[in-house]
DRENPANU-316578 format. One record per atom (N, C-alpha, C): residue in one letter; x, y, z. Coordinates in pm, whole numbers, plus 50000, padded with zeros to 5 digits. Atoms other than C-alpha are relative to their C-alpha. Example, Ala and Ser with C-alpha at 12.3 -4.5 7.8 and 13.67 -1.06 7.14 Angstrom:
// residues 2
A500894988150000
A512304955050780
A500905012050000
S499184988149994
S513674989450714
S499235010950073
***
This chain:
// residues 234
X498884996149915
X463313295755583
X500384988250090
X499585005849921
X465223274055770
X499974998650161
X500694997349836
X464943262356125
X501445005350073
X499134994949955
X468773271756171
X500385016849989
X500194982550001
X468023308856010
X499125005450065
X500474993849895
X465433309456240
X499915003850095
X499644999349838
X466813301656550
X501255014049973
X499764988249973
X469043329756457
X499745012649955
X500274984249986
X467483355756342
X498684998450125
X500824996449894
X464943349056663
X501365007650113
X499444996549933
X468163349556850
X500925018449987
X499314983050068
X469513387856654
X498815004150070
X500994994249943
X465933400056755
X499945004150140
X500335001749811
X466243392057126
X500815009650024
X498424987549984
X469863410257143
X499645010149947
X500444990250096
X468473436756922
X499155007450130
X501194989849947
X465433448457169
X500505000050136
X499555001049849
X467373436557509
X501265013050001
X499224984749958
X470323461957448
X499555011849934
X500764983650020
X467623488457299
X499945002150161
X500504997149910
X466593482657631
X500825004850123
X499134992749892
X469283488557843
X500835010349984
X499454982749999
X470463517057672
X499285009250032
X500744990749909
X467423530857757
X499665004650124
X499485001649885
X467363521058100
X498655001050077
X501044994349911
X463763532058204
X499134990250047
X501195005249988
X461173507758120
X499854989450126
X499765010749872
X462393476958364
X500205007850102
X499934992749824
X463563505358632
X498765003849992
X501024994449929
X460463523158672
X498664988250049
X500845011249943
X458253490458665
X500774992750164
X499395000249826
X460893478359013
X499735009950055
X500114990749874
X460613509959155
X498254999650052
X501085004949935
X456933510559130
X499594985350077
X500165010449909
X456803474759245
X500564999950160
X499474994949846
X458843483059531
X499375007350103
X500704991749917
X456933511359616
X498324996250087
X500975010450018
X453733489459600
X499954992950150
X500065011649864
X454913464059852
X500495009950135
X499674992349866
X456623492160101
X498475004250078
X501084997049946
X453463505960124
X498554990650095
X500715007749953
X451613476160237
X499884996450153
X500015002849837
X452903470960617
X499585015050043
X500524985349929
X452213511860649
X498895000850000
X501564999549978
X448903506460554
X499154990650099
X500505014549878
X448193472060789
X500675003550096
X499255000349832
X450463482861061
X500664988050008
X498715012649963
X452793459861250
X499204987550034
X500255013849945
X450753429461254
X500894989849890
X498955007050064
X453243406661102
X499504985049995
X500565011050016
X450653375461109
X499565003549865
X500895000350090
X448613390960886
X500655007149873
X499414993450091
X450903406960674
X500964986949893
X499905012150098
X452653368060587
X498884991549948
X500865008050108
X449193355060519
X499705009449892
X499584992550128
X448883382160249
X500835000949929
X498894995250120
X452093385760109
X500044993049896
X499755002650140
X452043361059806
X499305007149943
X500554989650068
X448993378459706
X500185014449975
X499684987850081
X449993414159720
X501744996949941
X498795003350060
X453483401459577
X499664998149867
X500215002450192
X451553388159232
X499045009849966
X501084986950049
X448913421059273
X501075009549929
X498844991849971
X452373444059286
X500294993349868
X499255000950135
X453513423559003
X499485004349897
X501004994450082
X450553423058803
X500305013349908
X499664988450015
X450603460458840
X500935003949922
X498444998750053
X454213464558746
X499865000349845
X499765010750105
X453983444558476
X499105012049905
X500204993750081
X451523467558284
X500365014749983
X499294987850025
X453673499258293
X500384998749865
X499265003350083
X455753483758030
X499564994749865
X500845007250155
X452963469957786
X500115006349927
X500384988350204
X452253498457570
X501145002749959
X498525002450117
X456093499157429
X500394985349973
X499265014850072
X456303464857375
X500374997449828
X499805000050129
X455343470357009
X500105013349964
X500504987549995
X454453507157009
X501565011649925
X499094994050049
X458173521756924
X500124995049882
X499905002850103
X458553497756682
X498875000249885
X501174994550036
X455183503956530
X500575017649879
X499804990549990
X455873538956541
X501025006249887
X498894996750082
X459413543556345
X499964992449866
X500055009650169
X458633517756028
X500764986150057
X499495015049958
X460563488856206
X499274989149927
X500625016450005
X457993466756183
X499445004349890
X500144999350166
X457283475155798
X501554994149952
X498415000550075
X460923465455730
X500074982650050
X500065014349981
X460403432155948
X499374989749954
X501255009550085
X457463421855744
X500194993549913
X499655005250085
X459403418855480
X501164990850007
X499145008549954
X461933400155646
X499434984649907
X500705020150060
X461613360555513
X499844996850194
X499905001549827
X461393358755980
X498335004449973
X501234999549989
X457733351356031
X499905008850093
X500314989049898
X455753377356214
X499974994050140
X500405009749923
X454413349256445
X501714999150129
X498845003249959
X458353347556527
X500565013150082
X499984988449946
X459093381456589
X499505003150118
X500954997749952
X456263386656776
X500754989850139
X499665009949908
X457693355356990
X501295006150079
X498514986149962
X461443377056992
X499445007650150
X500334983549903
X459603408057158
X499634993450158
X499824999549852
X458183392857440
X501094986150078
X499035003149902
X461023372857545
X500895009150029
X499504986949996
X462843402057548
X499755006050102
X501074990649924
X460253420157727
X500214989050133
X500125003849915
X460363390357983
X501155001850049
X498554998649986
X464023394158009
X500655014350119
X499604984349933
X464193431258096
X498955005150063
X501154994049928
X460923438858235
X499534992350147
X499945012349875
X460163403558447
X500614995350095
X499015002549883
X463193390558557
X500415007950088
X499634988149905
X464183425758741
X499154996950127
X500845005549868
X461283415758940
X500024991150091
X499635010449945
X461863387259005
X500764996850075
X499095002649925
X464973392559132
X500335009050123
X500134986949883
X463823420959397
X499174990550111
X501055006449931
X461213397359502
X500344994750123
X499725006449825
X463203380059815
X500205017250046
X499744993349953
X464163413459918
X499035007450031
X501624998049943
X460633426659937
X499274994750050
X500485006849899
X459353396260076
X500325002750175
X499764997749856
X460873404160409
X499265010550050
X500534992249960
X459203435460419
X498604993650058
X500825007349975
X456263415060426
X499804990650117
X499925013749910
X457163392460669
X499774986949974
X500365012550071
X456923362860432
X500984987850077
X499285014749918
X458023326360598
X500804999649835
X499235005050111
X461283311560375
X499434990349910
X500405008350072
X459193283960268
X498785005149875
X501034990650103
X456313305960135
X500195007749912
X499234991450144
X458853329159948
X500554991849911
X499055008450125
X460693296859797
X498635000449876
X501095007050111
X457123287559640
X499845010449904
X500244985550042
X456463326359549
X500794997049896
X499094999650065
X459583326859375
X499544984749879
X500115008950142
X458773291659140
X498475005949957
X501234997050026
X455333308859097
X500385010449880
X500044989550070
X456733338758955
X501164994249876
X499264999350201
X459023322558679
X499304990049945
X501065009050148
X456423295658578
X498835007249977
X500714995450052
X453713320458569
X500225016649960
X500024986550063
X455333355358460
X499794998449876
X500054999650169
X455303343358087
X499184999849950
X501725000149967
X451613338758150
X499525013549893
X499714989450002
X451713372458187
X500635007549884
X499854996450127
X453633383657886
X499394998449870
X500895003250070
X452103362257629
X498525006749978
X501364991849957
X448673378357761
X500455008849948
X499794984550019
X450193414557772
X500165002549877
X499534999250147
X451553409257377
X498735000949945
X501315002350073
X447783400857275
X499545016150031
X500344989750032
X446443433157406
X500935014449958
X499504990650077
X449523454157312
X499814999849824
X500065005050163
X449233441256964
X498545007949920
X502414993950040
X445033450556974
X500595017049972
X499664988049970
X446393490057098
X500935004549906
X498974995550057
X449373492456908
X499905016249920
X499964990050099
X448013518856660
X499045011350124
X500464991649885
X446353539156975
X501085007650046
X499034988449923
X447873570757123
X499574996650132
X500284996249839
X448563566157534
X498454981850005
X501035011850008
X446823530857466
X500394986850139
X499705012849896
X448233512957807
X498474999750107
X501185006649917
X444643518257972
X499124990049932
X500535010650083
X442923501357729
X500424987649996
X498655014249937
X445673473257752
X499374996350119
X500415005749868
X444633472758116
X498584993650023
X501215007649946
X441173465658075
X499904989449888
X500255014150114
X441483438757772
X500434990850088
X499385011850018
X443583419157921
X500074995950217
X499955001649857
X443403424058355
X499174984950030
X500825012650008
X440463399758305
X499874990350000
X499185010750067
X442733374158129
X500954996250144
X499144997749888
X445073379858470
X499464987850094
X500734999749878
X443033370658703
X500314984950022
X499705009949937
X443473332058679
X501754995250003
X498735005049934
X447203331758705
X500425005150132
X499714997449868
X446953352158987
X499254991850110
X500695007549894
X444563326359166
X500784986050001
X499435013249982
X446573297959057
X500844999550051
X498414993649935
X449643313359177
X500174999450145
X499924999049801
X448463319559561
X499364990950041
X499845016849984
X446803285159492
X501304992850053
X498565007149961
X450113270359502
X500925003250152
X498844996349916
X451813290159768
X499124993050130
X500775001049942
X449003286959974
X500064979750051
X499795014249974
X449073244359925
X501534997550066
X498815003249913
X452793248360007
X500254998950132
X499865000549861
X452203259660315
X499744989850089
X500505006549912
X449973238160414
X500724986449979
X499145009149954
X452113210060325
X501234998550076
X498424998749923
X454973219560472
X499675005550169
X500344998049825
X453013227060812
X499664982350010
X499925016149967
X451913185260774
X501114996549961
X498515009050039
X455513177060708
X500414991249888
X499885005850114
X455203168460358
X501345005849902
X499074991950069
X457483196360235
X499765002549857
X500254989950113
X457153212659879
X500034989849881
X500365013250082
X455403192959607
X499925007949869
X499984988150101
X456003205359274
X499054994149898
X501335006050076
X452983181259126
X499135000850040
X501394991649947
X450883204859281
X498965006149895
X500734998650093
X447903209259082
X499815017649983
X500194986450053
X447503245759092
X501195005449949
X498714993250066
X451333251859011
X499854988149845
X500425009350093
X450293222958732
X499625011449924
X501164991950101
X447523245158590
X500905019150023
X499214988949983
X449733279258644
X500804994949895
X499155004550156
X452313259258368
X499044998049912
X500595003050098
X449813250358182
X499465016249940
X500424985150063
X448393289058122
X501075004049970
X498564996050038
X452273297158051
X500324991149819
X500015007350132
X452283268957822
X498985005649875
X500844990950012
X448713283257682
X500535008949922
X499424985450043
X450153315957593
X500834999049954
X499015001350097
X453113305357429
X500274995749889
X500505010750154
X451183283257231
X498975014649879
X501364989350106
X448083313357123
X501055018050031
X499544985149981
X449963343157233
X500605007049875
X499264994350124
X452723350356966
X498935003049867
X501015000150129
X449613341856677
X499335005050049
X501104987949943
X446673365356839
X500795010749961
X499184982750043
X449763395656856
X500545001149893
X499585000450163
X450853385556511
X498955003949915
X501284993950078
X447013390056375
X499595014850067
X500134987249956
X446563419256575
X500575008749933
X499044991050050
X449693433356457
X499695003549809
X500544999650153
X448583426156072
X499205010149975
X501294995250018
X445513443456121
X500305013850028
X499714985349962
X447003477856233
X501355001649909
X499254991350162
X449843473755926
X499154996049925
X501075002450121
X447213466755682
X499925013849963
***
């Protein structure tokens, strides 16, 4: 197959699962609302100390995401699973590997970016400084894909499971854990440069190693949820 029939039938795929998705309308709203609800709840539970509520907020901002974020796993493949889709794509000449690559940009599209783009507006609740939300904000689009890539590997494992998003949660939370440290790494160094008057260094080693697990996952991700996926049409 060609690399020009690939780039578009990756690009038919994307359009294909992005306006499934907004005709459906649910999966990206209910992951914002819970995220929303997530972070409201955080100053009711700490009270009005508003020190301690901006040294927390990147972290419950990428916990909240985290969270979010696995509402939406177990349909990533799971409908299409489900109806024969992905028996009909197999036979496509469109590698699985490719597909597989489709879904979660897709998935980052309508599930991620929503977040992403609530995120200044929930920061305030927080009481987050502008400089600490700018970093937040490059945290969350070089390491949400992290995040997807990951989430595709254990939807892929589940796929043939009924009600399989807890299972999802514990394969893969595990896997989480260092983009969420590299993540409040970074915000965390921002600060402190931008309290010595250095201002915002983007050859910051923990936002370094945060691309690099993005990179990572984009490299093993699609091939793990492509053998996964084999192994439950077999």
């Amino acid at each position: 197959m060609s690399q020009v029939s690939m780039r578009k039938g990756l690009r038919s795929l994307i359009l294909r699962d992005v306006k499934g998705a907004a005709r459906q309308g649910t999966g990206g709203l209910q992951a914002v609302i819970f995220f929303a609800v997530v972070i409201t709840l955080v100053p009711f539970g700490l009270g009005p100390d508003t020190d301690l509520l901006n040294r927390i907020a990147p972290g419950m901002i990428w916990i909240a995401l985290v969270l979010s974020s696995l509402l939406t796993l177990d349909r990533l493949f799971q409908v299409d699973f489900e109806d024969g889709t992905f028996d009909l794509l197999t036979l496509s000449p469109i590698p699985l590997e490719v597909i597989v690559l489709a879904k979660c940009l897709s998935h980052w599209l309508t599930n991620a970016l929503p977040l992403l783009l609530v995120t200044p507006l929930l920061g305030i609740l927080l009481n987050i400084d502008l400089s600490a939300l700018g970093m937040v904000l490059v945290t969350l689009v070089i390491g949400t894909p992290a995040l997807t890539f990951i989430g595709a590997i254990g939807a892929a494992l589940t796929v043939g499971v009924r009600r399989g998003g807890l299972l999802i949660a514990l394969l893969i939370m595990p896997l989480y854990v260092p983009v969420v440290i590299f993540a409040v790494g970074a915000v965390n160094s921002a600060r402190l440069n931008i309290a010595n008057g250095e201002g915002l260094i983007f050859t910051e080693p923990n936002l370094l190693f945060l691309a690099a697990l993005s990179l990572f996952g984009l490299a093993i991700g699609p091939l793990a949820a492509a053998a996964g996926l084999r192994l439950n049409l077999s």
